[in-house]
MARTIDO-123677 format. One record per residue (C-alpha): residue number from 1; x, y, z. Coordinates in Angstrom, 2 decimals. Example, Ala and Ser with C-alpha at 12.3 -4.5 7.8 and 13.67 -1.06 7.14 Angstrom:
BEGIN
MARPA 1 12.30 -4.50 7.80
MARPA 2 13.67 -1.06 7.14
This chain:
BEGIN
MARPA 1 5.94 -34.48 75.05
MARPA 2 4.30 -36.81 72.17
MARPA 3 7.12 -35.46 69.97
MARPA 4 10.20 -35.86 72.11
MARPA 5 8.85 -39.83 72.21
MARPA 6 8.41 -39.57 68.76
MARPA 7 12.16 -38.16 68.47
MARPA 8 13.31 -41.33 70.99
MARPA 9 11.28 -43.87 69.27
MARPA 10 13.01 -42.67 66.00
MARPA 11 16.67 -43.22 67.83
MARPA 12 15.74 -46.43 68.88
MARPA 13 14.31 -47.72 65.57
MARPA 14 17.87 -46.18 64.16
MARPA 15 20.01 -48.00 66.51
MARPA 16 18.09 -51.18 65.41
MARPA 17 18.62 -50.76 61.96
MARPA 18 22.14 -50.16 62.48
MARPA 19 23.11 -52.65 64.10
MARPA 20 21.37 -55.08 62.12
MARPA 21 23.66 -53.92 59.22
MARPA 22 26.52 -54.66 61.03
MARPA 23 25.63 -57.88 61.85
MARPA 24 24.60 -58.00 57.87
MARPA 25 27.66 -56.78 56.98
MARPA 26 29.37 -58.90 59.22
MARPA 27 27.39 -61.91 56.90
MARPA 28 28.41 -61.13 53.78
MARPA 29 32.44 -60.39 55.32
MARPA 30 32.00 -64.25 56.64
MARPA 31 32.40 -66.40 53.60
MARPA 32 35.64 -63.68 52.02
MARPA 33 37.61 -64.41 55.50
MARPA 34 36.67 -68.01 54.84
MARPA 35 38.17 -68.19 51.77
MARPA 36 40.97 -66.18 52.90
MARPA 37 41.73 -68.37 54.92
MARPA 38 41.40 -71.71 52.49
MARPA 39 43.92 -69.75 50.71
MARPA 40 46.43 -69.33 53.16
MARPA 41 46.48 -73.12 54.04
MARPA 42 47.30 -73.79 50.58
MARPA 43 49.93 -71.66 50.70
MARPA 44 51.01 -73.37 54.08
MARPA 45 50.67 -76.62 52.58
MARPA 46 52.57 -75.72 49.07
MARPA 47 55.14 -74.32 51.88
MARPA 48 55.28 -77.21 53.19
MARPA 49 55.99 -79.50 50.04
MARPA 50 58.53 -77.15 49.26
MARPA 51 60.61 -77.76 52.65
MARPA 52 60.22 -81.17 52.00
MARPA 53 61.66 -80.88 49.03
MARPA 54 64.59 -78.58 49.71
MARPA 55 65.24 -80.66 52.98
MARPA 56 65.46 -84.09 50.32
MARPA 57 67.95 -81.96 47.61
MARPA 58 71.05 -82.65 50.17
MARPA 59 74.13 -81.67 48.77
MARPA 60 77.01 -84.27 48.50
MARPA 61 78.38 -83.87 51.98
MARPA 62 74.81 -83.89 53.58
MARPA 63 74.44 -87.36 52.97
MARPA 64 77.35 -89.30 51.59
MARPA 65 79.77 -87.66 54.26
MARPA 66 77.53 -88.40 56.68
MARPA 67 77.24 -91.81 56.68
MARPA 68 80.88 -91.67 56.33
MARPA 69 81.33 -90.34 59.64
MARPA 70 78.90 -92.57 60.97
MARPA 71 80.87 -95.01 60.33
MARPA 72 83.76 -93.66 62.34
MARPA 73 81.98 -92.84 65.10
MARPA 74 82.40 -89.63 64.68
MARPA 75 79.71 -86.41 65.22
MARPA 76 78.16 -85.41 61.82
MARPA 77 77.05 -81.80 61.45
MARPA 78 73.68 -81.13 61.18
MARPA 79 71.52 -77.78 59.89
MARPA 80 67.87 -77.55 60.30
MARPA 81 67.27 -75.81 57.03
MARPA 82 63.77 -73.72 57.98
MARPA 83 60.39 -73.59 56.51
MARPA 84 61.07 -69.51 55.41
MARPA 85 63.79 -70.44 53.78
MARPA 86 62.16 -71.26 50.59
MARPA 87 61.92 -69.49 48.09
MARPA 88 59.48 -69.50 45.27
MARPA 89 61.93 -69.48 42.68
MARPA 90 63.23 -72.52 43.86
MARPA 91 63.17 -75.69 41.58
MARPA 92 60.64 -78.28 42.49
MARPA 93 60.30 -81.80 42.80
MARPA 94 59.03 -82.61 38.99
MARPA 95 61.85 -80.44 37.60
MARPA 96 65.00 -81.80 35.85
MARPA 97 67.97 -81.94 37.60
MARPA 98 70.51 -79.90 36.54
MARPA 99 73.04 -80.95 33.69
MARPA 100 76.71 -81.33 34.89
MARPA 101 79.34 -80.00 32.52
MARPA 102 82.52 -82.33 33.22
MARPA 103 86.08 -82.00 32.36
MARPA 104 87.29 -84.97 30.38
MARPA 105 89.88 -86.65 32.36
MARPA 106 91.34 -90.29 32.48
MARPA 107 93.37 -90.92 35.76
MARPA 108 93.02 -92.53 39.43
MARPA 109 92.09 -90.47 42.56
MARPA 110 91.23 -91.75 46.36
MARPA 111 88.57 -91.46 48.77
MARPA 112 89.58 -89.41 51.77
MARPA 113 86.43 -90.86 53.82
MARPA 114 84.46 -94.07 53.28
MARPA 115 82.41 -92.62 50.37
MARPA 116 79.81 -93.84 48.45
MARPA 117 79.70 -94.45 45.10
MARPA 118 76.52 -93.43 43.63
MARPA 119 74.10 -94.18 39.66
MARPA 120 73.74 -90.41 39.24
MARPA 121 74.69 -86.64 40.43
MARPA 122 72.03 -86.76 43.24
MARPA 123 71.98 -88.36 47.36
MARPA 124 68.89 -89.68 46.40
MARPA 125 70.22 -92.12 43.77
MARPA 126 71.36 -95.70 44.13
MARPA 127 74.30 -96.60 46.02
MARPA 128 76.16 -98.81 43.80
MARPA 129 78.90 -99.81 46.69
MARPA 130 81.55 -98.23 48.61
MARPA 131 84.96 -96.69 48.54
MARPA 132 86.93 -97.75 51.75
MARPA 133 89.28 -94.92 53.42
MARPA 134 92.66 -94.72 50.48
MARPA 135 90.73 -97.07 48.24
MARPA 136 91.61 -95.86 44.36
MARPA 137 89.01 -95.29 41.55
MARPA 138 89.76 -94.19 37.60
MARPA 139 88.44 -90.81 37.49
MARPA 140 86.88 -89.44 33.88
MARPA 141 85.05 -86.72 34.51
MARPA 142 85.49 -83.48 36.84
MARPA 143 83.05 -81.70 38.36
MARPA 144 83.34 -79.19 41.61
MARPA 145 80.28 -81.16 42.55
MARPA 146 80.39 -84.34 41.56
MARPA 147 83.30 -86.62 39.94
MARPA 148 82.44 -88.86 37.41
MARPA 149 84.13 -92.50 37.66
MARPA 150 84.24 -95.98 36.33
MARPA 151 82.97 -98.45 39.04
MARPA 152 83.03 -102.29 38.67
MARPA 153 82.94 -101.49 35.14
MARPA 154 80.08 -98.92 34.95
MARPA 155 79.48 -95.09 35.07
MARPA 156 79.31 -93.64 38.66
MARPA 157 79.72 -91.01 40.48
MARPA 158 81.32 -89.80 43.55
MARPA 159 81.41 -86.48 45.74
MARPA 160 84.55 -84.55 44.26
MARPA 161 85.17 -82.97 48.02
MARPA 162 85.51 -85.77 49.61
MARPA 163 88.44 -87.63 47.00
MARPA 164 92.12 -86.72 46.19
MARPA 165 95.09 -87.26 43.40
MARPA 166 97.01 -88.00 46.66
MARPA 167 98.04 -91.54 47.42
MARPA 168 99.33 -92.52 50.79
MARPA 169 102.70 -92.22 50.72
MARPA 170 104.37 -95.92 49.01
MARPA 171 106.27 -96.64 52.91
MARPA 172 103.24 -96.27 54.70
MARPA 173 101.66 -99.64 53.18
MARPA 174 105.03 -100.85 53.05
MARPA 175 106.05 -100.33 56.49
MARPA 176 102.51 -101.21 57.61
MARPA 177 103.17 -104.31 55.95
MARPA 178 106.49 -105.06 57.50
MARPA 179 104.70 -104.35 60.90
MARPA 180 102.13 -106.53 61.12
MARPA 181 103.24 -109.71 59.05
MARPA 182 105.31 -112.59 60.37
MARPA 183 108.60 -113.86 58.23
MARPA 184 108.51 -114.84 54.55
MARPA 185 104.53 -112.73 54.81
MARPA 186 103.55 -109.24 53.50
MARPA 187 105.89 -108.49 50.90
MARPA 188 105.21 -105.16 49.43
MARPA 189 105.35 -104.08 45.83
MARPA 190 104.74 -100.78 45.30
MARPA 191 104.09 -99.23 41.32
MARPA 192 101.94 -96.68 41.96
MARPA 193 98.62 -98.67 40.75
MARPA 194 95.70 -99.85 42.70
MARPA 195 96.76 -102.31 45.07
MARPA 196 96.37 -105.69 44.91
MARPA 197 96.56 -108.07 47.43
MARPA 198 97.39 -111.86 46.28
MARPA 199 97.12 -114.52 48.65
MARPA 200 98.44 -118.36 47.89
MARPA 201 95.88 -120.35 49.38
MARPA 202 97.84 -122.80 52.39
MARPA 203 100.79 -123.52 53.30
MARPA 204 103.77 -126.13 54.02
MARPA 205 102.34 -126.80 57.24
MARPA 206 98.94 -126.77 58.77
MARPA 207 97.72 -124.98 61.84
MARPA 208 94.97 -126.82 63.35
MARPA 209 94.90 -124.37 65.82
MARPA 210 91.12 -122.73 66.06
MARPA 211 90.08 -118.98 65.40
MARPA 212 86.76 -117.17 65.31
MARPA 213 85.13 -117.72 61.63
MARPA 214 84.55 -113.87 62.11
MARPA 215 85.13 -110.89 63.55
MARPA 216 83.17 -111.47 67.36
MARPA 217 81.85 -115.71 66.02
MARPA 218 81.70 -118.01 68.48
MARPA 219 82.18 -120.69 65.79
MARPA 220 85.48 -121.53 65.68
MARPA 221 87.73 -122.85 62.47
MARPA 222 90.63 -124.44 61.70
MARPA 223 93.38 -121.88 61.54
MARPA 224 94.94 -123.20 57.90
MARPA 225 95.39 -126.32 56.38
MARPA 226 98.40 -127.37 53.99
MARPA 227 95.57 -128.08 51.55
MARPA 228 95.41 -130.99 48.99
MARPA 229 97.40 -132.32 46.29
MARPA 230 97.33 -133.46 42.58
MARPA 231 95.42 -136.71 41.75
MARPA 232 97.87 -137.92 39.26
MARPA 233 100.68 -135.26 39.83
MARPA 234 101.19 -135.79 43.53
MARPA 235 101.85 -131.81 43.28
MARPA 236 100.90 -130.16 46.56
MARPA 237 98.24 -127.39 45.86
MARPA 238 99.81 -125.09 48.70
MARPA 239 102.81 -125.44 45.81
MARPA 240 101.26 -124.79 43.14
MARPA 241 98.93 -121.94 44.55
MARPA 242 102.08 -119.69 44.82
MARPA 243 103.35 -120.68 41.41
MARPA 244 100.71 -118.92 39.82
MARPA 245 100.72 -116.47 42.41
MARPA 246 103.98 -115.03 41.53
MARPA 247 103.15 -115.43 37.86
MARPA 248 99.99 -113.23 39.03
MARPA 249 102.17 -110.84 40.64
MARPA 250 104.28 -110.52 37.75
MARPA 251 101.59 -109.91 35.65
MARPA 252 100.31 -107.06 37.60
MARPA 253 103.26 -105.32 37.48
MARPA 254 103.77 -105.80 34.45
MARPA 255 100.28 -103.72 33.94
MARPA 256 100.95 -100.90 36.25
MARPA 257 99.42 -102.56 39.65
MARPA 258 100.86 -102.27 42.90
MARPA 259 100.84 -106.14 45.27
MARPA 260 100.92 -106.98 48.30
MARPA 261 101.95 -110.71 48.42
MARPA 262 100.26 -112.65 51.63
MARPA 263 103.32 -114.94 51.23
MARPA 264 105.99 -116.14 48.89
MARPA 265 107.42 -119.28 50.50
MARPA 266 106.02 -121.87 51.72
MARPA 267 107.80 -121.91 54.87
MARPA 268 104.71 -119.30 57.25
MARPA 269 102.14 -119.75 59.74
MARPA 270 99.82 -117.04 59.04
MARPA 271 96.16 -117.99 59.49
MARPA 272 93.46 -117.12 57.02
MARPA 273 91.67 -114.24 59.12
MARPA 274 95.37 -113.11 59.39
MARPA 275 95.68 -112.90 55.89
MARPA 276 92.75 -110.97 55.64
MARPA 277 93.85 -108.76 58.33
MARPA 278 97.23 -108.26 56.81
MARPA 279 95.43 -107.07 53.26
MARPA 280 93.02 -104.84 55.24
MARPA 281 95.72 -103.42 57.52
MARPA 282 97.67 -101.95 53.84
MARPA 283 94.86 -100.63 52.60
MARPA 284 94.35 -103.14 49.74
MARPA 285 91.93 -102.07 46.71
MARPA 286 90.78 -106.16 46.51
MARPA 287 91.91 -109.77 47.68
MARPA 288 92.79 -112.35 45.51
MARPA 289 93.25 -115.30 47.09
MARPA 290 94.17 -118.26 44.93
MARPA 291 93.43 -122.01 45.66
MARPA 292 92.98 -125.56 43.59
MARPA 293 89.72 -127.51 44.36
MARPA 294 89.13 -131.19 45.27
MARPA 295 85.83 -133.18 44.95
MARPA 296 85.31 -137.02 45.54
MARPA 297 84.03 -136.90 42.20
MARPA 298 86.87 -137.10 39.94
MARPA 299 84.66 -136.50 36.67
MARPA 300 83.94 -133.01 37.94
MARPA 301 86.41 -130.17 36.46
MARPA 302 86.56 -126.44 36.10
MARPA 303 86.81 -123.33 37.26
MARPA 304 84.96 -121.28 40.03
MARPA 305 85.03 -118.10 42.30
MARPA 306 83.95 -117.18 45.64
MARPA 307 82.48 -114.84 47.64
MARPA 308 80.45 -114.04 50.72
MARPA 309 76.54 -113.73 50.29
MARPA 310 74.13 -110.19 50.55
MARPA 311 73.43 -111.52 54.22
MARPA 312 76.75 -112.02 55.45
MARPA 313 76.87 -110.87 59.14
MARPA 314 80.33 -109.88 59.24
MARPA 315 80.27 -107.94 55.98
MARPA 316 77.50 -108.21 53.58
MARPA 317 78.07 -104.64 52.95
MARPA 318 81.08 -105.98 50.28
MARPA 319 78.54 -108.46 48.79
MARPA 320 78.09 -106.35 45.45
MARPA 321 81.81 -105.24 44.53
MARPA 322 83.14 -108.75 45.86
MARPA 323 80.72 -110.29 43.44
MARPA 324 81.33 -108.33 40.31
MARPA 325 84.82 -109.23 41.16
MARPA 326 84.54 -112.82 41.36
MARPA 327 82.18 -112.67 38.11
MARPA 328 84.90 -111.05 36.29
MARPA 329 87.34 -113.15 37.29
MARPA 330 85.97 -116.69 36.61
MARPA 331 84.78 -114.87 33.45
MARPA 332 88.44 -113.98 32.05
MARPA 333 90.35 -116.85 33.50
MARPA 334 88.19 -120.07 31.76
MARPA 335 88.40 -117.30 28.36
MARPA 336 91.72 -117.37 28.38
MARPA 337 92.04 -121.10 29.61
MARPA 338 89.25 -123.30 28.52
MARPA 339 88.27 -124.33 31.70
MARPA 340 84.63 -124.98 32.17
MARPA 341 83.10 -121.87 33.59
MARPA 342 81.37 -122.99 37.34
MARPA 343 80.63 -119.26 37.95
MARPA 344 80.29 -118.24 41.69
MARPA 345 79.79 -120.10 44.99
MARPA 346 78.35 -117.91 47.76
MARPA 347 79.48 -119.16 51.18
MARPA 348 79.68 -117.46 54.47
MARPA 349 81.84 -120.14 55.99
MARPA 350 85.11 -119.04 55.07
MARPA 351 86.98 -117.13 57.86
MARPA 352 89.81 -115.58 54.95
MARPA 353 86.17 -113.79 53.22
MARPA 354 84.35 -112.84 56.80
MARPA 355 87.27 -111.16 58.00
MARPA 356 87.59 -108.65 54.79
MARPA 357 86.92 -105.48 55.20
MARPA 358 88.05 -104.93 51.32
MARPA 359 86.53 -106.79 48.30
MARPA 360 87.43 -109.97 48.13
MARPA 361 87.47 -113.66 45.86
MARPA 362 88.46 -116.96 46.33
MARPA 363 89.83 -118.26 43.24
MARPA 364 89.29 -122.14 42.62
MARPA 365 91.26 -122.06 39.34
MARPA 366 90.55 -126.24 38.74
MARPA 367 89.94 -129.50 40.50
MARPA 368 92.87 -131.63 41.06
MARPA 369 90.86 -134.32 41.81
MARPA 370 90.51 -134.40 38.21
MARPA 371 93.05 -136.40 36.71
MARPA 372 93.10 -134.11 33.15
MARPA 373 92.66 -130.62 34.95
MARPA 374 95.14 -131.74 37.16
MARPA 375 97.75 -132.59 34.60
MARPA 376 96.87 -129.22 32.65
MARPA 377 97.38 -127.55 35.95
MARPA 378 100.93 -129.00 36.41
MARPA 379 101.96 -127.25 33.04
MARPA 380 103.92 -123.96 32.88
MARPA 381 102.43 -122.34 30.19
MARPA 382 98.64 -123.40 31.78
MARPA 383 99.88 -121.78 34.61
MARPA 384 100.85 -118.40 32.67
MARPA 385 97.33 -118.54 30.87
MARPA 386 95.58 -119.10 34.33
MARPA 387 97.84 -115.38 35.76
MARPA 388 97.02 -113.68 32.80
MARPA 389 92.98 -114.63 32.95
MARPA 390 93.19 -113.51 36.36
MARPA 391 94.83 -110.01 35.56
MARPA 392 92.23 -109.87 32.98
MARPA 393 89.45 -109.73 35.57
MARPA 394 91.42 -107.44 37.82
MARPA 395 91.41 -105.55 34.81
MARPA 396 87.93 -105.24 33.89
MARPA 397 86.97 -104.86 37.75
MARPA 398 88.90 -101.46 37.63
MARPA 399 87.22 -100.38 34.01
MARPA 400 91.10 -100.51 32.53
């Protein structure tokens, strides 16, 4: 009897201990699951940077194309790219992006979709502007990636998918021209270059008829004005706008440039948001539109551009490559004139600039409210030096 207690009280003493060294056991296993699992959020967390990062390395046509078709209205593909798909030989954030081996090359291609054109091989880099549907750009380097361009006169670069050699056949700008413009408007030149679209500020007749200063203002404008004339001369400037038009024209040419001219007589109604129209509707590359200036001050002289400002409502999108334009162009045309250099006005009341949907400047070549600039401005060969400053602008605009 005393030893089969003995023999239970030995069990029970036996149980104890062993359970206690579970629940020892189960002590000293506490702190390794612990850290376990400290070690597995890491991971989760380091998983996490990476899909971050992978989900920021778009390709081209995740990012450029899709604010392309944004802007049509259109549906833009999306792919969730998952957490498990990383991969831990994958490049991370503080790497080096890869180096792109181009093929040299020294010719014009055209975006397909409104693209934009970008400082460097990556969707993450500055948007320098942006290439409008058919709008041309000299390629130099080739890339199945990325194409390598000169943009307002700088390195850029482009998606290569999303741009072609192909130009839109010559008739369709021509034709488009023919459609939409009224008689003695829209004559199409066609020479295979960017295209240019020139428009001599006024005309014979003024249309005080009023228009929306943009696209969906309420202000209304003026539709034209037959403009002003010479101080001394008596020359109208409507006249001598499309003198130095056509001299423009001819000097474009001349250089390989296609032109669109707004109108070569004097003889139109066409309003100024129907000149822009008309260069938007052919797919222009830029609009030059060329006018004389006149100030109650007859001491002031020279030479200035225009263009709208960053916060235009009806396009500040074209602020930048409008700019650079109209930079360029006041730039070369008082170098190869003499005129004092008045640089750029930014203005947001002019209905010809708010209704562009291409890069545009207004030209003041010189005051003829100035009696010398006026005179000057009444000479032919002035007139040639004034076209060929221009050109030189256009020129440097396209990186030629």
């Amino acid at each position: 009897m005393k030893q089969g207690k003995k023999m239970m009280l030995t069990g029970i003493l036996l149980l104890a201990f062993l359970l206690g060294g579970c629940n020892a056991f189960s002590e000293i296993r506490g702190p390794e699951s612990d850290h376990t699992q400290e070690i597995q959020a890491d991971h989760t967390e380091e998983n996490g940077e990476h899909s971050d990062f992978e989900t920021s390395s778009e390709t081209p046509e995740e990012s450029d194309v899709t604010e392309a078709v944004e802007e049509t209205g259109a549906a833009a593909p999306t792919e969730e790219i998952p957490i498990e798909s990383c991969d831990e030989d994958m490049e991370t954030p503080g790497m080096m992006e890869p180096e792109y081996r181009y093929i040299e090359a020294n010719d014009m291609v055209y975006a397909w979709v409104r693209l934009n054109v970008r400082t460097s091989e990556s969707t993450q880099s500055d948007i320098l502007g942006v290439l409008e549907v058919g709008e041309a750009v000299n390629r130099t380097g080739i890339h199945e990636e990325w194409t390598r361009v000169v943009y307002q006169g700088q390195t850029a670069f482009v998606a290569t998918e999303y741009i072609s050699e192909i130009k839109p056949e010559p008739e369709t700008a021509e034709s488009t021209a023919a459609a939409v413009a009224s008689e003695g408007t829209g004559i199409y030149y066609d020479n295979g270059g960017y295209l240019v679209a020139i428009d001599p500020g006024h005309q014979g007749k003024g249309n005080s008829d009023k228009e929306p200063v943009g696209p969906g203002a309420s202000e209304m404008k003026a539709k034209v004005s037959s403009g002003t004339q010479g101080v001394v001369t008596g020359i109208p400037e409507h006249e001598m706008n499309l003198v130095i038009s056509l001299y423009l024209r001819d000097e474009l040419l001349a250089r390989g440039y296609s032109v669109l001219m707004i109108r070569e007589t004097a003889d139109v109604d066409i309003s100024n948001a129907e000149r822009a129209e008309l260069a938007n509707s052919c797919n222009s590359d830029i609009f030059v539109r060329i006018h004389g200036n006149s100030v109650s001050n007859q001491e002031i002289h020279g030479a200035l551009t225009m263009c709208m400002t960053q916060n235009n409502p009806y396009n500040g999108n074209l602020y930048m490559p409008s700019k650079t334009l109209s930079q360029l162009v006041v730039d070369y045309l008082c170098a190869a004139t003499g005129a004092v250099n008045k640089g750029i006005l930014e203005t947001d009341t002019m209905s010809g600039i708010n209704w562009c949907k291409i890069p545009v400047t207004i030209v003041e070549v010189g005051f003829m409210s100035n009696p010398k600039e006026d005179q000057a401005m009444a000479e032919d060969d002035y007139r040639r030096a004034m076209a060929k400053g221009i050109a030189d602008g256009i020129d440097a605009y396209f990186g030629r």
